[in-house]
C-alpha positions as CSV (number, residue, x, y, z in Angstrom):
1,X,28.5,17.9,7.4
2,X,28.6,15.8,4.2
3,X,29.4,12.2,4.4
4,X,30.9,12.1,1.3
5,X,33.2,15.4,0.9
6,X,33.6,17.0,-3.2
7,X,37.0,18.4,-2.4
8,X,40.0,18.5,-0.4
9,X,41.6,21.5,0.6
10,X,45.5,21.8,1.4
11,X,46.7,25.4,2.0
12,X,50.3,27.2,2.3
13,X,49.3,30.3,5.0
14,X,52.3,33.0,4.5
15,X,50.3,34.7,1.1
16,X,47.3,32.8,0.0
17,X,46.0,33.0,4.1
18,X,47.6,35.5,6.1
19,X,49.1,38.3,4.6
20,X,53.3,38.5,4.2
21,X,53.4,41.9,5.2
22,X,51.3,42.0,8.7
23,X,51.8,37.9,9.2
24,X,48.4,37.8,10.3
25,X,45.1,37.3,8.4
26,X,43.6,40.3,7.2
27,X,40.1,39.6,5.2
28,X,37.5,38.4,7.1
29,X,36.3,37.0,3.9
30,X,38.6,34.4,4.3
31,X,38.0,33.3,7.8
32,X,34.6,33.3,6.7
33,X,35.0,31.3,3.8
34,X,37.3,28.6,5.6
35,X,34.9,28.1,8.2
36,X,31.8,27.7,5.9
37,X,33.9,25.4,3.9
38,X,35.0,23.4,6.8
39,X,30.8,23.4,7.7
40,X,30.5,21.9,3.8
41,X,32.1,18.8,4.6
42,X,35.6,19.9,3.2
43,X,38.9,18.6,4.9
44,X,41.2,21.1,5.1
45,X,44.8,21.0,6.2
46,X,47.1,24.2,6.6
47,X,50.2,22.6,4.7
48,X,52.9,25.3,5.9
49,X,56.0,26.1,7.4
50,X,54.7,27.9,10.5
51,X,54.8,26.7,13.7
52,X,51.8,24.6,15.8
53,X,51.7,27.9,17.7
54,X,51.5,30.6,14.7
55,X,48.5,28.7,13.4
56,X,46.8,28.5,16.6
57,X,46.8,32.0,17.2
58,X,46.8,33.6,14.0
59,X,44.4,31.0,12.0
60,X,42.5,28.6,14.1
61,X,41.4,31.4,17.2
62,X,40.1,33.5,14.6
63,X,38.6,31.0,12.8
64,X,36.7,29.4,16.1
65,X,36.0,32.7,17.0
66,X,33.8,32.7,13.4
67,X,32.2,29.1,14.4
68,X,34.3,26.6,13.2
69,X,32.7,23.1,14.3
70,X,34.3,21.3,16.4
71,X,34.1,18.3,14.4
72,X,34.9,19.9,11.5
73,X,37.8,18.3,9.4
74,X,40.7,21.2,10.1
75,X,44.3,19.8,10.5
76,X,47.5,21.9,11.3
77,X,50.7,20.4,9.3
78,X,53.1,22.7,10.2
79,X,57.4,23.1,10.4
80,X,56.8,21.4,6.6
81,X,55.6,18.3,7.6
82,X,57.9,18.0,10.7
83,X,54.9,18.6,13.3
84,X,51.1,17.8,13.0
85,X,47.7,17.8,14.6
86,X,44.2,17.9,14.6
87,X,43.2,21.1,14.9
88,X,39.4,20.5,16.1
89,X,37.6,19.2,19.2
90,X,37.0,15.9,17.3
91,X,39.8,15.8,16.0
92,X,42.7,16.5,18.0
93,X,45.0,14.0,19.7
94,X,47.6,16.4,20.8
95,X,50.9,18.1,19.0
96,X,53.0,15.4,17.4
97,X,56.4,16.4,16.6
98,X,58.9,13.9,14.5
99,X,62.3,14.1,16.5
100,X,64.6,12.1,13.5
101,X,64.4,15.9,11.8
102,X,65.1,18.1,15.0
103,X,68.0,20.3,14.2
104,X,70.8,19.4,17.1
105,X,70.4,21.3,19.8
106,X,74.1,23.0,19.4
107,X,73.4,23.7,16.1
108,X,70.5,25.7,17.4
109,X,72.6,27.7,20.3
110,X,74.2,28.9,17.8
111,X,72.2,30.2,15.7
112,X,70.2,31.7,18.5
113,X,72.9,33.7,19.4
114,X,73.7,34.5,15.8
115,X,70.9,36.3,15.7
116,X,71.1,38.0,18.8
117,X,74.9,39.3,18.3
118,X,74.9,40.6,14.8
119,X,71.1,40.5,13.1
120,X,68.7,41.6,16.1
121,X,68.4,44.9,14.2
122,X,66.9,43.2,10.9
123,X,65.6,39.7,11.8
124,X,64.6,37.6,14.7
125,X,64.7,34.1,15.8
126,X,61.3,32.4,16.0
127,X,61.2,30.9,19.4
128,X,57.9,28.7,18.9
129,X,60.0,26.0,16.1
130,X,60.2,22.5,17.7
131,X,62.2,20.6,14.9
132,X,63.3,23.4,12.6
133,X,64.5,26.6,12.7
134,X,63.5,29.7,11.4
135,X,64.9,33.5,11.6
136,X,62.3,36.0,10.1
137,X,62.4,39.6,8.9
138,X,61.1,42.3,11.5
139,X,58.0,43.7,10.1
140,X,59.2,47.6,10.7
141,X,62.9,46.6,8.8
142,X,62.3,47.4,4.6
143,X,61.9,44.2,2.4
144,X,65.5,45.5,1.1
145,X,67.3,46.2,3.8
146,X,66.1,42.3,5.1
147,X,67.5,40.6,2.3
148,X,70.7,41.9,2.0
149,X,71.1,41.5,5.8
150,X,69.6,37.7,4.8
151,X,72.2,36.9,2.7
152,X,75.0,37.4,5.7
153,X,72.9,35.3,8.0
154,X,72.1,32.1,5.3
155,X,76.4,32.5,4.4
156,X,77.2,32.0,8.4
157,X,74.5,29.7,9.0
158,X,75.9,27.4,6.5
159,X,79.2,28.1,8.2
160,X,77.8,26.6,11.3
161,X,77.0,23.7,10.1
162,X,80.1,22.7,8.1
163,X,82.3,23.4,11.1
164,X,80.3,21.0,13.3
165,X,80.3,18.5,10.5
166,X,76.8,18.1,10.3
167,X,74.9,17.4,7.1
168,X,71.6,16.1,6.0
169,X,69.8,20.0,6.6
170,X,69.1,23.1,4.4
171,X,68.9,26.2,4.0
172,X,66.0,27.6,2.8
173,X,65.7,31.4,2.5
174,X,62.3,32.8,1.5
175,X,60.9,36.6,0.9
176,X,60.5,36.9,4.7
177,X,62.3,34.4,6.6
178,X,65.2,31.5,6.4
179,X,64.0,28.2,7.4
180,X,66.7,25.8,8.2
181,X,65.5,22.2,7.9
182,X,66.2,18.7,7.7
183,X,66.1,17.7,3.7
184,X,63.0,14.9,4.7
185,X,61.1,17.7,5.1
186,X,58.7,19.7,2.4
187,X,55.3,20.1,1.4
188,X,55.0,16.6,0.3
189,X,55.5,15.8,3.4
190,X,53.4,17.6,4.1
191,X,50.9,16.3,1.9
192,X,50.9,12.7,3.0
193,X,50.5,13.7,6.6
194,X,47.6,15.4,5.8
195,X,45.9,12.0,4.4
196,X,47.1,10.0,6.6
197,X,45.3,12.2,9.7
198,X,42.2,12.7,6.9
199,X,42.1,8.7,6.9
200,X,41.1,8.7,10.6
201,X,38.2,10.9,10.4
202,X,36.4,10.1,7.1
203,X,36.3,10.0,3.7
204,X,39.4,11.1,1.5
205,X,38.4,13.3,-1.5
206,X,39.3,12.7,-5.1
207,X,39.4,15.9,-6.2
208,X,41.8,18.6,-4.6
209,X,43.1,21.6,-4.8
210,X,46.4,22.8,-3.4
211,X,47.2,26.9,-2.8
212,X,50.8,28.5,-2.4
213,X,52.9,31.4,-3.0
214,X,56.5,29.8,-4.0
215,X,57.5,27.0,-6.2
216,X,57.8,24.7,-3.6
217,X,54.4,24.7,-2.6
218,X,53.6,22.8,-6.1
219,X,54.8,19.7,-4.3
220,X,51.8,19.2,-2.8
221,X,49.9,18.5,-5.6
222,X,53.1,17.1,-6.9
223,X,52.3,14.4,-4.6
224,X,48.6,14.3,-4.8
225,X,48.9,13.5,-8.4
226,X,51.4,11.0,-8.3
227,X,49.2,8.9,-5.8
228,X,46.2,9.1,-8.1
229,X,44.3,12.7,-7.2
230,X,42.6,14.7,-9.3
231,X,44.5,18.0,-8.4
232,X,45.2,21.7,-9.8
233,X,46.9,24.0,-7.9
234,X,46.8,27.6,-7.6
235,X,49.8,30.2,-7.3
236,X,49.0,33.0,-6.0
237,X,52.4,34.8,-6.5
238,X,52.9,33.9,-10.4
239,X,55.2,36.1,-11.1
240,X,57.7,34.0,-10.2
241,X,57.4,32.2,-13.1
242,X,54.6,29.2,-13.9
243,X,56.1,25.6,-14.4
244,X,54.9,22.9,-16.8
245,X,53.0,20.2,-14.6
246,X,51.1,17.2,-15.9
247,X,48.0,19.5,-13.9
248,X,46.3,22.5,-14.6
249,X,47.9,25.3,-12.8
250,X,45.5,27.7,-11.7
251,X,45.7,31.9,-10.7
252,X,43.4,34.6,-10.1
253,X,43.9,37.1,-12.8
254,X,45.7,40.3,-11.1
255,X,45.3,39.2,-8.3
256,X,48.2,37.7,-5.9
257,X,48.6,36.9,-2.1
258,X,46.1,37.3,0.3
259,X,43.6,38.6,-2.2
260,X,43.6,36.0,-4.7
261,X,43.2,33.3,-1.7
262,X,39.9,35.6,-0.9
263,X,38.8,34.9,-4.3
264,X,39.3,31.6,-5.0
265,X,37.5,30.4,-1.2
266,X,34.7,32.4,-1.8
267,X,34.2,31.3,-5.3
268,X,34.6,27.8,-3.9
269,X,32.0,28.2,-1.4
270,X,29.3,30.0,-4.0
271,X,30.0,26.8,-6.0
272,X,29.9,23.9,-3.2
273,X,26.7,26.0,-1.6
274,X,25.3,25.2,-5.6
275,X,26.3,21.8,-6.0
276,X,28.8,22.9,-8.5
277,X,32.5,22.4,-9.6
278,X,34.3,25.3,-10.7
279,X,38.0,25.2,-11.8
């Protein structure tokens, strides 16, 4: 391992990592890659949405199974910033979960059975949360068929919420899932928890670069550039539409999802292997 790492990596996994449609990862290239990244001396946190238990299983297992080092500098940061830990031998302290951004329990009946009475045929509710919840499509329902079921649930969700009175949560519908969440948390968050478990193991890099598939995954190197980073970040799902940032915004030509996260790990790990910098 390097004592003095070149780069920082933090990673969305829905679409740059683990493909939307099977929810799991499906290059090897890219376990690969992570692994003899994480052997290189890089930090690298998985800045996402999913639960503690979605990135054991579908990330980290396959990714120890490859021979990830157990001190290698691998961190989970997962519900957007509401739970963390180190994901390592070395580096794990256990599953820390912030309980000030816990949707109330109630709350959370409710929308259980929401989904159980009237959206069990297009959707299901994602037991492994432990601050936020989320409600994803069922991978044999059409991407179509989902969202205008999606738009029903997010209407009586919201519902919900105003007729306990409660405020202070949103929601947040993506391509394959609504994630209802306390407005603390976000992929800044997300970020800073990621330095701050950095911090305890080693150096923190200067340069970094951030990967996601939605506009709100630019607020990780949102935040890494207003504390002083060198940052680009790369969007692997520009269709969507580029915004103008005061960093280079990077993609992969035709590439998107899963496939242009391949790229851009194994061109990182040709270039770090070289002593190189690429963009």
């Amino acid at each position: 391992m390097t004592s003095s790492p070149q780069l920082g990596l933090l990673l969305d996994v829905d679409g740059p990592i683990a493909s939307p449609v099977t929810r799991t990862i499906n290059l090897q290239s890219i376990v690969d890659d992570l692994v003899a990244l994480a052997g290189l001396g890089v930090p690298i946190a998985f800045n996402t949405g999913r639960s503690d238990v979605f990135i054991r299983d579908r990330v980290l297992k396959p990714m120890l199974a490859a021979g990830l080092s157990p001190d290698a500098r691998v961190y989970g940061i997962c519900e957007k910033g509401a739970v963390w830990f180190g994901a390592t031998f070395a580096s794990f302290s256990g599953v820390h979960v912030d309980e000030s951004v816990k949707v109330p329990a109630a709350i959370v009946a409710e929308l259980r059975a929401l989904v159980a009475d009237r959206f069990a045929d297009t959707m299901f509710f994602d037991e492994t949360k432990l601050a936020m919840v989320s409600v994803e499509q069922r991978t044999d329902v059409s991407s179509e068929r989902y969202h205008e079921a999606q738009l029903d649930f997010d209407a009586r969700a919201a519902e919900i919420f105003e007729r306990h009175g409660v405020t202070g949560y949103r929601i947040d519908p993506t391509i394959i899932s609504t994630d209802i969440e306390a407005l603390a948390l976000g992929k800044a968050l997300g970020a800073r928890r990621a330095l701050e478990l950095m911090a305890d193991s080693g150096e923190i890099p200067r340069t970094w670069r951030t990967v996601g598939d939605s506009r709100s995954d630019y607020a990780m190197a949102d935040y890494l550039h207003e504390n002083g980073f060198e940052v680009a970040h790369l969007d692997v799902r520009p269709a969507d539409g580029i915004p103008d940032k005061p960093y280079p915004v990077l993609t992969e030509g035709e590439a998107i999802h899963d496939e242009a996260g391949a790229l851009f790990l194994s061109r990182w790990v040709r270039e770090l292997s070289s002593v190189g910098s690429p963009g």
